[in-house]
C-alpha positions as CSV (number, residue, x, y, z in Angstrom):
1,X,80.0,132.8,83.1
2,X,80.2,132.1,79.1
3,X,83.0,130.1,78.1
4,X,84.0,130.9,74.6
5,X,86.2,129.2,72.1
6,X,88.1,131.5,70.1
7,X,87.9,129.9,66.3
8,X,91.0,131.2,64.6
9,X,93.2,134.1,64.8
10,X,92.4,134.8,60.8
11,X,90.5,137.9,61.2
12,X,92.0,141.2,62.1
13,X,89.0,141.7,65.2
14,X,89.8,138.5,66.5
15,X,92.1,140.1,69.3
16,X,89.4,142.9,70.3
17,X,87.0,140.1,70.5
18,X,89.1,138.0,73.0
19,X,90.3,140.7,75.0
20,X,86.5,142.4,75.2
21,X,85.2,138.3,76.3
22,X,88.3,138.5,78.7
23,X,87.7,141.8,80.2
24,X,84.0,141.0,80.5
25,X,82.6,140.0,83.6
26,X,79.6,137.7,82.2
27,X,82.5,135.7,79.7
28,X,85.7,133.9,79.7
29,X,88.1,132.6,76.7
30,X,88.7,128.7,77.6
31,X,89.6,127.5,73.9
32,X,91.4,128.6,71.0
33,X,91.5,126.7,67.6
34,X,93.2,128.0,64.5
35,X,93.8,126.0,61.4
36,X,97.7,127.9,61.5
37,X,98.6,125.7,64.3
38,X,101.8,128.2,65.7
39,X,99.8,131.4,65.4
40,X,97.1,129.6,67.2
41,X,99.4,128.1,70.2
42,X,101.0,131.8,70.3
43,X,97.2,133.4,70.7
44,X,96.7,130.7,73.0
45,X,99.6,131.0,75.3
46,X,99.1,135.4,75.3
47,X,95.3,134.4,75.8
48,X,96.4,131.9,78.9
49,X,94.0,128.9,77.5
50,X,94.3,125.6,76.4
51,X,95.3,125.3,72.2
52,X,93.6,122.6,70.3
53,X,95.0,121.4,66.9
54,X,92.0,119.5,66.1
55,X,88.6,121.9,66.0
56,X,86.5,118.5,66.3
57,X,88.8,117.7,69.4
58,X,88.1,121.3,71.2
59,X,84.4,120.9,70.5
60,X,84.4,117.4,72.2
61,X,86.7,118.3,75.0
62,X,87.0,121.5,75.7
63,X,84.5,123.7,78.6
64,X,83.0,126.3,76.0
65,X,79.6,127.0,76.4
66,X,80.1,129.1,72.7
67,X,82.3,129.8,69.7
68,X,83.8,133.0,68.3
69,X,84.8,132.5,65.0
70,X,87.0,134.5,63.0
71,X,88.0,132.5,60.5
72,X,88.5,132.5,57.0
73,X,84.7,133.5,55.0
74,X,85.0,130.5,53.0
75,X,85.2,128.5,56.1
76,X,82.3,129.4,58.1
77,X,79.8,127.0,57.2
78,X,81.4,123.8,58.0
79,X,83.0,125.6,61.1
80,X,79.1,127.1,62.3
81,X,77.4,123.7,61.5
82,X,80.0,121.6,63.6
83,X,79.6,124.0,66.1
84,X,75.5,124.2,65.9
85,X,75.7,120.4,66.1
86,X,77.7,120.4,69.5
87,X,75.9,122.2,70.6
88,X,77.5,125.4,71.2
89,X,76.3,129.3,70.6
90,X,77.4,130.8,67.7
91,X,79.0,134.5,67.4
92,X,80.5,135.2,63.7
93,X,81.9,137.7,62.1
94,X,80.6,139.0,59.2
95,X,79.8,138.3,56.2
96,X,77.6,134.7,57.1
97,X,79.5,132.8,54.6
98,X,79.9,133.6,51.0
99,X,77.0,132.2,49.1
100,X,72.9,132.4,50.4
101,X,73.2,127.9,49.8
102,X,75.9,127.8,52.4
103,X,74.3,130.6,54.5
104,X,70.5,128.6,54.4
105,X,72.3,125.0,55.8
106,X,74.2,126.9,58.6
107,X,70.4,128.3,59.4
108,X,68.9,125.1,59.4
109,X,71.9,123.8,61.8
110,X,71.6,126.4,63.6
111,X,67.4,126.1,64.2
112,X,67.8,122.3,64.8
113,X,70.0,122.8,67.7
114,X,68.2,125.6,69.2
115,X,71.5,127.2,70.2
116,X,72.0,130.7,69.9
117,X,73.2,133.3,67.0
118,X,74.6,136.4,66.5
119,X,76.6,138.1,63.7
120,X,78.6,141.3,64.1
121,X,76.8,144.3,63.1
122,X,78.5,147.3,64.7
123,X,77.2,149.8,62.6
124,X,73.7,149.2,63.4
125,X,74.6,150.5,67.0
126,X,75.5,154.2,65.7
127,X,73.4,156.9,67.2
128,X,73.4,158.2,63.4
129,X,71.7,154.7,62.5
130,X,69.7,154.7,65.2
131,X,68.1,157.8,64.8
132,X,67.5,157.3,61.3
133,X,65.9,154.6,62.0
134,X,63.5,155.9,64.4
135,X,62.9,158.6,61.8
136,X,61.6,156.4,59.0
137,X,59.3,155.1,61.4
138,X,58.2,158.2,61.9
139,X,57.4,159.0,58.7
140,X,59.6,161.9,59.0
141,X,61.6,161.5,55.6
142,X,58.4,160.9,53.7
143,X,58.8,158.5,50.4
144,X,62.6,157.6,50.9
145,X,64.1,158.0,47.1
146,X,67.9,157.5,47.9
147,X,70.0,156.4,50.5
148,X,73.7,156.6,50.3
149,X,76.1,154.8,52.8
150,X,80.1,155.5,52.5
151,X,82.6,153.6,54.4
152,X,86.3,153.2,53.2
153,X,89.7,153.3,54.1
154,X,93.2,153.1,53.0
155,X,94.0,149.4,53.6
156,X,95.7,148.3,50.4
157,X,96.7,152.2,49.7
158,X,98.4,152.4,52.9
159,X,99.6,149.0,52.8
160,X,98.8,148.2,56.2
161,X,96.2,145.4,55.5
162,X,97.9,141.9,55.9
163,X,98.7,140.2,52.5
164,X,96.2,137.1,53.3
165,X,93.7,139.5,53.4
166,X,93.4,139.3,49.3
167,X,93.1,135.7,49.0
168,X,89.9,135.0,47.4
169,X,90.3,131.6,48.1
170,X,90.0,132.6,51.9
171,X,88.2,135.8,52.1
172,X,85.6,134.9,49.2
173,X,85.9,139.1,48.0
174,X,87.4,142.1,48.5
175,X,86.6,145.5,49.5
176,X,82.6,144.7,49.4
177,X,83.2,141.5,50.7
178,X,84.8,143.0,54.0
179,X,84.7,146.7,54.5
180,X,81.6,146.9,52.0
181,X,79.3,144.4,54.3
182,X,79.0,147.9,56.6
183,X,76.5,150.0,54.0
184,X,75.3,146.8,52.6
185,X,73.6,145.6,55.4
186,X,72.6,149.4,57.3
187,X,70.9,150.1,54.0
188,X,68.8,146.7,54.5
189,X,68.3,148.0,57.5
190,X,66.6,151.4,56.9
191,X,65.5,150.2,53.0
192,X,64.4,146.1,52.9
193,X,65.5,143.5,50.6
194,X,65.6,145.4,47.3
195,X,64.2,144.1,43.6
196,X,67.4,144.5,41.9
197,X,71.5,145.4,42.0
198,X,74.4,146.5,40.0
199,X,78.1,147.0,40.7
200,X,81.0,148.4,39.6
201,X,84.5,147.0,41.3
202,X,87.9,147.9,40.2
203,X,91.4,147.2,41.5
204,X,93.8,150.4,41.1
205,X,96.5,148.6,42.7
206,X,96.2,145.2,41.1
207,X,95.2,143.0,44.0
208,X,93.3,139.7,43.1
209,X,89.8,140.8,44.7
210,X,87.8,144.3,44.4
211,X,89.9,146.9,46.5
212,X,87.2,149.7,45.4
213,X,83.4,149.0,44.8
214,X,79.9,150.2,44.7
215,X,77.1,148.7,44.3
216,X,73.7,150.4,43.3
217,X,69.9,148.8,44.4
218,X,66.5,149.5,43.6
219,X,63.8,149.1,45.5
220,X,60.2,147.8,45.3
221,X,58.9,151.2,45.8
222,X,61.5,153.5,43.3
223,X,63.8,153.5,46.1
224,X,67.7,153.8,44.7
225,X,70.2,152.8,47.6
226,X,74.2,153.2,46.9
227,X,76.7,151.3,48.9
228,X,80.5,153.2,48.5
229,X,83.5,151.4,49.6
230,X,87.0,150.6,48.8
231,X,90.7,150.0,50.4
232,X,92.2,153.0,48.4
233,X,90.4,156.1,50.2
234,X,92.8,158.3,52.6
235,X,90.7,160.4,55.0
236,X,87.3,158.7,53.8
237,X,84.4,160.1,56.1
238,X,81.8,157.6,57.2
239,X,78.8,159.3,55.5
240,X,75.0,158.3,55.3
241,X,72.2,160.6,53.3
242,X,68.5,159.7,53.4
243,X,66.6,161.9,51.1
244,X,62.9,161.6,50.8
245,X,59.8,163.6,50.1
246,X,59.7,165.1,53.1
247,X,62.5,164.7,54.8
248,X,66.6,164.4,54.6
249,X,69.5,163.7,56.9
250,X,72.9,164.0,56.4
251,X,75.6,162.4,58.0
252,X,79.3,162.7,58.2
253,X,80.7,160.5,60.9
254,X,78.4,160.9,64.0
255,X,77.9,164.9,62.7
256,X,74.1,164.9,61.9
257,X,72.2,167.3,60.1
258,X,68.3,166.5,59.5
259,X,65.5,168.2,58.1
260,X,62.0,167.5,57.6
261,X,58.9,169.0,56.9
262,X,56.8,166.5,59.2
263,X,58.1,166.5,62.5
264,X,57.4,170.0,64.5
265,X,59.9,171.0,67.4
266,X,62.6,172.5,65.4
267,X,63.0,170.8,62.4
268,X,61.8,172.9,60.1
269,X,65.5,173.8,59.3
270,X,68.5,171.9,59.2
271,X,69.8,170.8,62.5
272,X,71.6,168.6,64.7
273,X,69.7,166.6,66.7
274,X,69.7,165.6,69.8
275,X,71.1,161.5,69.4
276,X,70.6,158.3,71.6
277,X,73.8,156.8,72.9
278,X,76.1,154.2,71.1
279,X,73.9,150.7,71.6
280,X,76.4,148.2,73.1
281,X,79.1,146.3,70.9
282,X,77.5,142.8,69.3
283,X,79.5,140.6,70.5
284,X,78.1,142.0,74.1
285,X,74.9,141.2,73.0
286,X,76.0,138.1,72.2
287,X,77.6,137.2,75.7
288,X,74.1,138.7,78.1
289,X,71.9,136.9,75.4
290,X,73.5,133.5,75.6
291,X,73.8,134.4,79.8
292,X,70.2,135.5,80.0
293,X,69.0,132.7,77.7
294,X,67.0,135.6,75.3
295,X,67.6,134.1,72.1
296,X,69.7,136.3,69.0
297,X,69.8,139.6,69.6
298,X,67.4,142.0,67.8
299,X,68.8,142.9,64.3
300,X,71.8,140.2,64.5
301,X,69.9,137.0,63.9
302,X,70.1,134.3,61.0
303,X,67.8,136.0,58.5
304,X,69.7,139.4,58.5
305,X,73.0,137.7,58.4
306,X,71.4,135.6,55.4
307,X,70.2,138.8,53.5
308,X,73.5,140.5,53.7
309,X,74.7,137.5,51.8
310,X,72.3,138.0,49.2
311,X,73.1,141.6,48.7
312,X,77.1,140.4,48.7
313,X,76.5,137.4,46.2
314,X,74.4,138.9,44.4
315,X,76.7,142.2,43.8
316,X,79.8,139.9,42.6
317,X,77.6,138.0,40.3
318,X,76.5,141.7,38.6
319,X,80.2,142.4,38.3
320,X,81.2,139.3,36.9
321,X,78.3,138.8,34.4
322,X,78.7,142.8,33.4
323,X,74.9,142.9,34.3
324,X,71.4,144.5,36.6
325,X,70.8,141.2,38.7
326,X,67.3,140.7,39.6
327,X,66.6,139.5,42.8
328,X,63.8,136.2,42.8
């Protein structure tokens, strides 16, 4: 059995996360902390665990095996380090913390203490992804020139996203920051680190951070990869197009088409193919790998969380400075 600390109530999938651990038959919650002391002894009490006021105190005295935090962006890396230090397993929700400097000491914390990491990448557990994926190992898309990856709501358009939730202070961003981590990180996944980005953010309804942003890369090879998202969309489709010199696929929610000259047995037009099942949620991952003793899970550890970083810090920085950043 994993007992879990819950670390803050801050983020809006704090709840799914607790009641998934609580539901689970391999986890427990045993601990919540939250630096809003009655929203944390009102989690607590729904939760049935004990509350602690003091996150040093719960770390000390409390029966977690591992934390789950949820708590502010800006606030991860002294949260993860006390946590690495204790001794407990880390699950955090994305992005790492706001800067690649903060994201490299909770690493070395992390590596010192041996415990283990995981960071929530939902996404990379489509079928969509997960095909695509096993395409460009295939070869079947050829040279990959573009990728595009869309996801967006209407958060701030639709005013159902909390107010907190554009305090830069706490949340380090906006739309890229949060929403945007989604294409940022599957086009890492199916592209690499890239040589250089650009961004364009704008804020239609006058929030303090980004509520609608892309970003543009290139890559090493010509590559151009476009991440699309934003709090001001109504009816936004996830979408995802790889297009390369052989091959494309097309992607609108889970609806695939895919075409490619390589690959015999029926792809020779566009057509929907035949996808591999949802992989399980991260933070399950998260629970059997800290039960089974495995280590991160594969495509959640440090140096992916640590890359998504890059690609977020290094976005804001080419909005801000009104420039192409070049990655070193």
């Amino acid at each position: 059995m994993v007992k879990t600390g819950m670390v803050s109530k801050w983020h809006v999938h704090a709840p799914g996360y607790a009641q998934f651990i609580n539901g689970y038959e391999k986890s427990k919650v045993t601990a919540v902390w939250d630096d809003d002391a009655k929203r944390g002894m009102e989690w607590a009490e729904e939760l049935g665990c004990e509350f602690y006021e003091s996150y040093d105190d719960m770390l000390k005295h409390a029966d977690i095996d591992a934390v789950i935090c949820d708590a502010p962006t800006t606030a991860h890396k002294d949260i993860l380090i006390k946590a690495a230090r204790a001794g407990k397993h880390i699950f955090t929700e994305k992005a790492l913390c706001p800067t690649v400097a903060e994201c490299i000491e909770v690493k070395k914390a992390v590596e010192e203490a041996g415990v283990t990491f995981a960071i929530s990448y939902p996404q990379k557990g489509r079928p969509s992804v997960q095909f695509a994926r096993s395409m460009v190992e295939k070869n079947a898309f050829g040279k990959i020139t573009f990728v595009r990856i869309r996801d967006a709501h209407n958060g701030v358009s639709g005013h159902w996203l909390p107010d907190y939730w554009f305090e830069k202070a706490d949340a380090a961003g906006g739309a890229m920051m949060d929403l945007g981590c989604h294409p940022m990180y599957l086009i890492a996944h199916i592209l690499g680190r890239p040589k250089k980005i650009t961004s364009v953010f704008t804020s239609p309804y006058g929030k303090p951070v980004d509520e609608n942003a892309v970003a543009v890369m290139e890559f090493e090879d010509g590559a151009i990869g476009v991440a699309e998202t934003g709090f001001v969309s109504a009816f936004s489709p996830q979408e995802i197009e790889i297009i390369g010199t052989e091959g494309t696929m097309l992607v609108r929610n889970e609806d695939v088409s895919f075409k490619s000259a390589v690959l015999s047995g029926g792809f020779s037009e566009f057509s929907r193919p035949e996808l591999p099942e949802w992989k399980a949620p991260p933070i399950e991952q998260f629970i059997n790998a800290v039960d089974s003793g495995r280590g991160s899970p594969e495509g959640l550890g440090m140096d992916a969380a640590i890359l998504l970083t890059e690609l977020l810090e290094n976005s804001y920085r080419a909005h801000e400075d009104g420039k192409v950043i070049e990655f070193k």
